[in-house]
N, C-alpha and C positions, 0 to 999 in steps of 0.2 A: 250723199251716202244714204241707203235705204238703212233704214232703223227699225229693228222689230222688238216688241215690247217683253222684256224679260219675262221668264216662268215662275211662281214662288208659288211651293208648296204650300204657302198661307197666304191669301189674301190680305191685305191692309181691314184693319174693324173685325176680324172676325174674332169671337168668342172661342182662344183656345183654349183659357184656364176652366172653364164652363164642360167643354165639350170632352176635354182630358178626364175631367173629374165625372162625365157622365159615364164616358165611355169603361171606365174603371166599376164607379158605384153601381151601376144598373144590371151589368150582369154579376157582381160583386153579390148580389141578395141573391141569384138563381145557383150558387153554388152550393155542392153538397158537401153539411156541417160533419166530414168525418174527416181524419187521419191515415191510417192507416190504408193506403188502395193502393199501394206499390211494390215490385214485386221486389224478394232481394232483399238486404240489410236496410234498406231505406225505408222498407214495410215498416221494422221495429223504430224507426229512431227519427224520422224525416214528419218533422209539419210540413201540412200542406192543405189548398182549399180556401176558404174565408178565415180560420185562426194564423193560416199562414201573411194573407193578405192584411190583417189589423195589426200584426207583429213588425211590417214593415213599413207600415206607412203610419205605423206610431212611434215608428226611430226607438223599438224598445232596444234596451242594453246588451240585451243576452237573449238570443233567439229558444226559445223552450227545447228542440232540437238541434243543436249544433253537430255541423254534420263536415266534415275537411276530406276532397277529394286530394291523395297523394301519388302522383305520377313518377316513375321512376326512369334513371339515364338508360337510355339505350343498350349500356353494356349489363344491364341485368334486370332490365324488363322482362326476359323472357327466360329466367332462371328462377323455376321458383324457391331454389331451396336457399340462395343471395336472400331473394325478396322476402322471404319465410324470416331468415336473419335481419332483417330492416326490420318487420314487421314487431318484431320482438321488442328492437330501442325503442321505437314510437311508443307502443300499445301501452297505457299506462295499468300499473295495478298498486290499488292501494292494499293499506295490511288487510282489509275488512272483506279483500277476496283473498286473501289466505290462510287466513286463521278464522279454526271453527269457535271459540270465545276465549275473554280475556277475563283471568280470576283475579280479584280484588282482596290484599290480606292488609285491614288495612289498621291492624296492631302492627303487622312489623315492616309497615311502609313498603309493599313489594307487589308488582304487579306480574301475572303471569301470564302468557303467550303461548297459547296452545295452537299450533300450525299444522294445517292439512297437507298432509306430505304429500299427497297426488295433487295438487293445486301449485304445490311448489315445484314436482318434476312439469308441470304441462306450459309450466312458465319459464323453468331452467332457471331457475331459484334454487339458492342453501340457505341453511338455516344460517352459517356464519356472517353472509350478507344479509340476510334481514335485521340480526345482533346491530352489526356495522352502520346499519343505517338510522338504526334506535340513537347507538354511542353520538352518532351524527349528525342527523339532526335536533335532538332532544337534551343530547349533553345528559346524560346519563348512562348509569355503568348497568352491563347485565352480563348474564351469563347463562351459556348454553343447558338448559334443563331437560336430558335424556335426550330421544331420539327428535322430538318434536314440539320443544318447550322454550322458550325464552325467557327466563326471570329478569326483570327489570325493575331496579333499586330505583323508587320514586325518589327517596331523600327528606322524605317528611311522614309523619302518623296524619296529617290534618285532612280528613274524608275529600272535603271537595277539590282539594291539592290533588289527591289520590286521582279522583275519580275525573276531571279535569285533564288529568295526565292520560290518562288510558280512555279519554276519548280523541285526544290527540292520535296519539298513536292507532287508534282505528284508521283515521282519516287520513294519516303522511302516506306518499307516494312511495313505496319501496323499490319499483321497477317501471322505465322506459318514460314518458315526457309530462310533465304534470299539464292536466286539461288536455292532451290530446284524446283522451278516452279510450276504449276498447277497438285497437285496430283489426279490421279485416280484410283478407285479402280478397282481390277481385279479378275476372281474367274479361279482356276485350273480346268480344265473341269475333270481331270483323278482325283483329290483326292480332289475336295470340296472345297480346301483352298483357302483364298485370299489374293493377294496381291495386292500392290502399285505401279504405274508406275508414276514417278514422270519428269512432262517435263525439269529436271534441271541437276545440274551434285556436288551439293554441299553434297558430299557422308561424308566430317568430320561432316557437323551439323546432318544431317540423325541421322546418325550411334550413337548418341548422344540421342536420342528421346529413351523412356524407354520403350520397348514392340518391337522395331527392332533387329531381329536377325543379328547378327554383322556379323554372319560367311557365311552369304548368300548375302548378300548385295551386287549388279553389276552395273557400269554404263560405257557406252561408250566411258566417257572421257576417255584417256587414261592417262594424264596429270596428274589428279586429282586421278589415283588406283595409278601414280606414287609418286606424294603428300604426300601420306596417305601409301601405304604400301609398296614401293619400287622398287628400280627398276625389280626386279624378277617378280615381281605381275603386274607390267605393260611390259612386257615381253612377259607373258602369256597371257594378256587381249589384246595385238597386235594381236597376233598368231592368237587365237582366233575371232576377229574381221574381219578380213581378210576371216580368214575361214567359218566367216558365211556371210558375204557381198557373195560373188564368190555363196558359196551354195542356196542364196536364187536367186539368177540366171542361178538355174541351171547347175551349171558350180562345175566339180570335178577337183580338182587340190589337189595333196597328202600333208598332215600337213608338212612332213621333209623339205620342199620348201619354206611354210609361216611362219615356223619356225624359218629357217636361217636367212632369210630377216629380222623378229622381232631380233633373236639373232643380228646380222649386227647391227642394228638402236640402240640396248640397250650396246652394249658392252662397250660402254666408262662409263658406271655408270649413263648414259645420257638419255635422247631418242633424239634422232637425225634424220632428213631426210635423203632423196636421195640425193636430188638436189645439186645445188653448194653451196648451203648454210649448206651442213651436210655433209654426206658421200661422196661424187662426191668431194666436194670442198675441201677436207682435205685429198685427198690421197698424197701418195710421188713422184709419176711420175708426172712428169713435165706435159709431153706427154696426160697422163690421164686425167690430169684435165684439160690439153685445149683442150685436143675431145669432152669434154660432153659441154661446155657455155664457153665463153668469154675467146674466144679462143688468139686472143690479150694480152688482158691483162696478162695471164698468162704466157707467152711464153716474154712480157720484163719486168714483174718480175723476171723469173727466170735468163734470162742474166743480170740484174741488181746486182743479188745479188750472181751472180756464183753458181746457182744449178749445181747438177749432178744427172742424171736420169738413175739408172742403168739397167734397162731396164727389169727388174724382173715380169712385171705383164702379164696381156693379151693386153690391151687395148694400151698400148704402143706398143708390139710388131706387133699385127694387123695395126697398123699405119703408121709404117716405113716400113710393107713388111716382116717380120720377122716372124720362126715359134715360135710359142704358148707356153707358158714351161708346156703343158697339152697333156693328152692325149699322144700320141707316142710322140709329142715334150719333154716328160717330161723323158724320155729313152736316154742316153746315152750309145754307146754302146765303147767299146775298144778290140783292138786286137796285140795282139803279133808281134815284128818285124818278128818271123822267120815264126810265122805261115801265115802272111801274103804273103811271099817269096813262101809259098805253096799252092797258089791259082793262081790257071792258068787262062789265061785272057782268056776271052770268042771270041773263032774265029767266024768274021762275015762271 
């Protein structure tokens, strides 16, 4: 049988962690240090660039823009005044976008609620639901004061109890999904339809709301696809994220490279950074993790506790002067005593 030699997109020895990380890092410094250059709601609310780029490959918690594409079923994608109503459960609004201030009286233990009544029609808010939601989640009694007031019975004179209280109630959610943020609607220029771009990243309540398509639903936490659908799914939403930061700057760097990097970060069943708090700080060379930070401390750890560093990676061996176990370093060759005997030495 004729036998021909399979294809692999990577050779055997070649340096892909090296060349991932270059292809990332080098045009990673030619990027321009701004935000804002998008057009649309993503103008106000979307990192993007190099802060976006350190945001994701330092596995932060909470993305500084969290930003939730929401796609809607078929039967009212292209209805906007359904979508307008969807829009509305999402879109979160706490008390502190409905009320213009909150009076503090705090001899007679009572906090007041002064509400902007055009804030309240533009949301399809009453004043009796906003009460309701006081009674509710605060577990305090109030009562409607005139056309645009809430009096709310703290239950005590003690200032900071007071004032505690009524900064609470700034911050509760009175209307549509907490952490989805401020929804807005959006229309497909190529097929009509509309969606949701919600400024939050709380994709389990979303995805919950009746008339959202579950199976379209995107947001750039990464955290939260990992939360919610696993590590695979947030694997993929790395890759991806990566790939379009770089692209909207212009910048082509090949998927097999932001891929790895994502594989790398997600392999523990985790998502994990770079830095010395993730990947860097958990390798087995001694060597290697006191190249990258704090380089001390790791070097009388390891005599403290009798490491041994067997010398296996690159970054070790690049350290002490040694070659690479890549590339030709990764080639050992052997030869025969007699055939060696058969090699004439080279006259100068």
């Amino acid at each position: 049988m004729k036998s021909e030699p399979k294809k692999y997109s990577v050779e055997s020895g070649d340096p892909v962690g090296m060349i991932a990380a270059q292809s990332v890092g080098e045009p990673g410094t030619q990027m321009i240090l701004r935000s804002f250059h998008l057009a649309g709601i993503e103008s106000t609310i979307s990192t993007s660039g190099l802060p976006r780029i350190v945001e994701l490959v330092d596995a932060k918690k909470r993305p500084a823009t969290p930003i939730t594409y929401v796609y809607l079923d078929e039967k009212i994608a292209r209805n906007f005044d359904k979508v307008e109503e969807l829009s509305r459960k999402i879109n979160e609004v706490k008390m502190g976008d409905i009320a213009k201030r909150v009076l503090e009286n705090f001899s007679k233990g009572k906090i007041k609620i002064v509400l902007d009544v055009q804030e309240l029609e533009s949301e399809s808010i009453t004043q009796k639901q906003v009460a309701a939601k006081v009674e509710k989640a605060l577990g305090l009694d109030t009562k409607l004061d005139g056309d645009n007031g809430i009096l709310v019975n703290a239950g005590t004179r003690n200032l900071k109890t007071i004032r505690s209280t009524s900064v609470k109630i700034m911050r509760m959610v009175v209307s549509g999904i907490e952490g989805a943020g401020k929804a807005t609607i959006m229309q497909d220029k190529k097929n009509g339809e509309f969606y949701i771009v919600a400024a939050g990243s709380n994709i389990e309540g979303i995805i919950g709301v009746e008339g959202v398509d579950k199976s379209r639903i995107f947001t750039n936490d990464i955290f939260a696809v990992y939360r919610l659908f696993g590590v695979e799914a947030a694997r993929n939403a790395l890759a991806y994220e990566l790939g379009k930061t770089l692209k909207e700057q212009k910048i082509s760097v090949e998927d097999r490279h932001l891929r790895l990097i994502a594989d790398a970060m997600t392999a523990g069943g985790s998502i994990k950074g770079v830095g010395r708090h993730g990947l860097s700080g958990e390798k087995h060379s001694v060597f290697a993790r006191a190249a990258y930070e704090e380089t001390l401390k790791h070097l009388i750890h390891a005599a403290a506790f009798g490491e041994v560093d067997i010398m296996a990676g690159v970054t070790e061996n690049i350290l002490v002067g040694k070659q690479i176990p890549l590339g030709t370093g990764a080639v050992r060759l052997a030869i025969k005593k007699e055939d060696l005997a058969k090699i004439k030495p080279v006259e100068k």
